[in-house]
SENUVEX-317950 format. One line per 8 residues: their letters; for each residue y, x, z of N, C-alpha, C, O. Coordinates in steps of 0.001 Angstrom, whole numbers, plus 500000, padded with zeros to 6 digits. Last residue first. Layout:
a> Y:X:Z:Y:X:Z:Y:X:Z:Y:X:Z ~ ...
REM end
This chain:
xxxxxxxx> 241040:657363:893753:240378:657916:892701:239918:659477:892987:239309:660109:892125 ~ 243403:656419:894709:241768:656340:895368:241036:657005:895205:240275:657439:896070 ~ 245342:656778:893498:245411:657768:894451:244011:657928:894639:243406:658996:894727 ~ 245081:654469:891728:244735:656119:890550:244376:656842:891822:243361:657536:891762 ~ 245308:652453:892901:244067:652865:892802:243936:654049:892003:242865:654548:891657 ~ 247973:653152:893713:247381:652942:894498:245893:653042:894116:245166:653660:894894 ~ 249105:652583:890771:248799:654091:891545:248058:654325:892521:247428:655380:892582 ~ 248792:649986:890264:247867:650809:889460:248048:652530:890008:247299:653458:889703
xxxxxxxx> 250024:648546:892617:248906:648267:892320:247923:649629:891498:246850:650108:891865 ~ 252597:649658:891163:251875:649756:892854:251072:649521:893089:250722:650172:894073 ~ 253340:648157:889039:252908:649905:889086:252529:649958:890241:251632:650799:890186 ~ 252794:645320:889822:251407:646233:888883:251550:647736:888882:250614:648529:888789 ~ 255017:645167:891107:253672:644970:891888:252007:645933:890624:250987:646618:890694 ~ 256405:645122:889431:256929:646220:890363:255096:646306:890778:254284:647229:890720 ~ 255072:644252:885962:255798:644109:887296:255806:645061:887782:255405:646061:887187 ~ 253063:644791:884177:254712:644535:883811:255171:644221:884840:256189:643596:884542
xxxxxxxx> 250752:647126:882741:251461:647160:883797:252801:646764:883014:253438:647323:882122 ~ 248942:647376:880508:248751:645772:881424:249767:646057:882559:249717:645217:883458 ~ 249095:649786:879448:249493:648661:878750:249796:647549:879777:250858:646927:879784 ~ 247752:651913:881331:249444:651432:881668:250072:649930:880186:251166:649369:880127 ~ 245461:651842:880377:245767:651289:881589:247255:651053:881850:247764:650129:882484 ~ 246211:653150:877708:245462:651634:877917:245538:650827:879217:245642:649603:879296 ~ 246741:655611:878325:247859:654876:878161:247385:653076:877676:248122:652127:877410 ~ 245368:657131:881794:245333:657181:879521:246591:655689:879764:247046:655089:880738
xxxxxxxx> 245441:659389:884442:245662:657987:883646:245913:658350:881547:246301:659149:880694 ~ 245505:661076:886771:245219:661388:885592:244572:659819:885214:243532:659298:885616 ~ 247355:662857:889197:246398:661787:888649:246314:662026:886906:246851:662823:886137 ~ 246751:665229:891217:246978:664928:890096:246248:663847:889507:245035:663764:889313 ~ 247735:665790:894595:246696:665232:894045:247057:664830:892476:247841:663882:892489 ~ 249501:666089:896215:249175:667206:895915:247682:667182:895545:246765:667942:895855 ~ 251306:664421:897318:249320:663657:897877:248968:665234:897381:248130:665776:898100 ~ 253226:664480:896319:253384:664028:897875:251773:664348:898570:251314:664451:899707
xxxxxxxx> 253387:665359:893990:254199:666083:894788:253377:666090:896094:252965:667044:896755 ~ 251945:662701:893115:251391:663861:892977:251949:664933:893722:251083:665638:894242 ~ 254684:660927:892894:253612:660669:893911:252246:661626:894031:251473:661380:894957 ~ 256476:662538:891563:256665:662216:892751:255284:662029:893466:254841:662743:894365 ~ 254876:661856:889023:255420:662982:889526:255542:662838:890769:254465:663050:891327 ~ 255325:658737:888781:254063:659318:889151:254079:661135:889217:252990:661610:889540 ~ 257903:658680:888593:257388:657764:890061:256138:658839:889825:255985:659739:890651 ~ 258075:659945:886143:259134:660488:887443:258137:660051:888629:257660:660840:889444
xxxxxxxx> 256477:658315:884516:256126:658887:884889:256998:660101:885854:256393:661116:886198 ~ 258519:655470:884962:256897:655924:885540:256639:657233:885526:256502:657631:886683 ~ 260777:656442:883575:260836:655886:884986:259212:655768:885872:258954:655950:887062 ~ 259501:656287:881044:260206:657704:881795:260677:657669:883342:260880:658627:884089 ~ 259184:653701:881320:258088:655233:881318:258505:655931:881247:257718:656858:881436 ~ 261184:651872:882960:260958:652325:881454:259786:653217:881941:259618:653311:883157 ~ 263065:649297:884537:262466:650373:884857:261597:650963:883405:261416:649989:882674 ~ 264411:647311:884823:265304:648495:883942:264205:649142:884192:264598:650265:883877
xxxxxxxx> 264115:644621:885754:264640:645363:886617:265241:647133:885715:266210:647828:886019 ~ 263388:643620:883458:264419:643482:884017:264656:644161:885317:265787:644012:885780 ~ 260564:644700:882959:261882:644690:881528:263681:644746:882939:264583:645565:883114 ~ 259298:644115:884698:259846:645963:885000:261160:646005:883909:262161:646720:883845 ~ 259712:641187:886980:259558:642160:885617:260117:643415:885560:261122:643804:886154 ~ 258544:641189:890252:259608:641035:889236:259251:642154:888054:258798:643298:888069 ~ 256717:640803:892358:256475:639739:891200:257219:640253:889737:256858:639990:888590 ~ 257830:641942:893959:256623:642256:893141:256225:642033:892541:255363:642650:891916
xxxxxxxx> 260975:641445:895592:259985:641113:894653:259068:641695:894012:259637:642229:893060 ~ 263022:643394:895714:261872:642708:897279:260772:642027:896824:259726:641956:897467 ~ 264162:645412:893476:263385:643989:893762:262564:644005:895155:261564:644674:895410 ~ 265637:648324:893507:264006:648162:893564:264244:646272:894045:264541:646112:895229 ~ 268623:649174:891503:267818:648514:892840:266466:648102:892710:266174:647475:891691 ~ 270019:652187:890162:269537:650318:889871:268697:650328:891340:268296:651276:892014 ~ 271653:654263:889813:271907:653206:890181:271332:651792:889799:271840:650760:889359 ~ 269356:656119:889850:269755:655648:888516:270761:654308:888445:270802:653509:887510
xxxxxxxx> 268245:656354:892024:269076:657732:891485:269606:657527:890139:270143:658373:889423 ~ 267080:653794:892408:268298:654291:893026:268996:655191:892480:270215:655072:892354 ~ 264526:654501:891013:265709:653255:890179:267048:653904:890871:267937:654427:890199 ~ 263350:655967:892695:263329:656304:891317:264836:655707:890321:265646:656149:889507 ~ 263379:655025:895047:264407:656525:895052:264779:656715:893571:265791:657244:893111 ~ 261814:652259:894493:262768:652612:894739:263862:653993:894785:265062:653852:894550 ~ 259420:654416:894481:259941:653915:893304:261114:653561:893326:261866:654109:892520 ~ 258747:655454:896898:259739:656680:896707:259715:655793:894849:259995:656563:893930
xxxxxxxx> 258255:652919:898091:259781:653433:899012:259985:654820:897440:261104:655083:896999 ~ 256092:652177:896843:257320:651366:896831:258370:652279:897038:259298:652409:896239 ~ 254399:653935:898469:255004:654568:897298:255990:653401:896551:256673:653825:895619 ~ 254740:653157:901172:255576:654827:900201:255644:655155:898853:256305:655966:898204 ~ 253209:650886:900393:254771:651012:900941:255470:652128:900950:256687:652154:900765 ~ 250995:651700:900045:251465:651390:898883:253017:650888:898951:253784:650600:898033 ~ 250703:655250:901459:250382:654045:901232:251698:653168:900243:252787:653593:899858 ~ 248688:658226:900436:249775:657147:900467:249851:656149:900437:249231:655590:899532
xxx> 247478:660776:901680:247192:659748:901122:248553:658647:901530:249130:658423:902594 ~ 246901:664053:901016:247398:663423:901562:247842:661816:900757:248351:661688:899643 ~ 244557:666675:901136:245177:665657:900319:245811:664593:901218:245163:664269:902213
REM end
């Protein structure tokens, strides 16, 4: 298993927005409303990040209520990877 850090997986959210011409925020702070990012935009990111670790996460949709920044989806994969 291969483990990621929370700057790869920034880097492959960014690839997420990019391929959609939108830009990842330097900000962590910044709202997901406004930056455009949606759950179909999560779960791509969280595809990706299963690809990489060849580790399946496995999340319910109570935990993704409390995610509204860049910083909270990076936050909440980072501890799904732990897991």
């Amino acid at each position: 298993m291969t483990q990621l850090t929370r700057a790869r997986i920034r880097d492959l959210m960014g690839q997420v927005l990019e391929n959609q011409g939108r830009v990842l925020p330097d900000d962590d702070g910044a709202d997901l409303r406004e930056v455009g990012f949606r759950s179909l935009d999560f779960s791509e990111l969280a595809l990706r990040v299963e690809d990489e670790t060849g580790q399946e996460l496995n999340f319910d949709a109570p935990g993704l209520r409390r995610i509204a920044t860049v910083g909270d989806v990076l936050d909440f994969l980072v501890e799904l990877h732990r897991q």
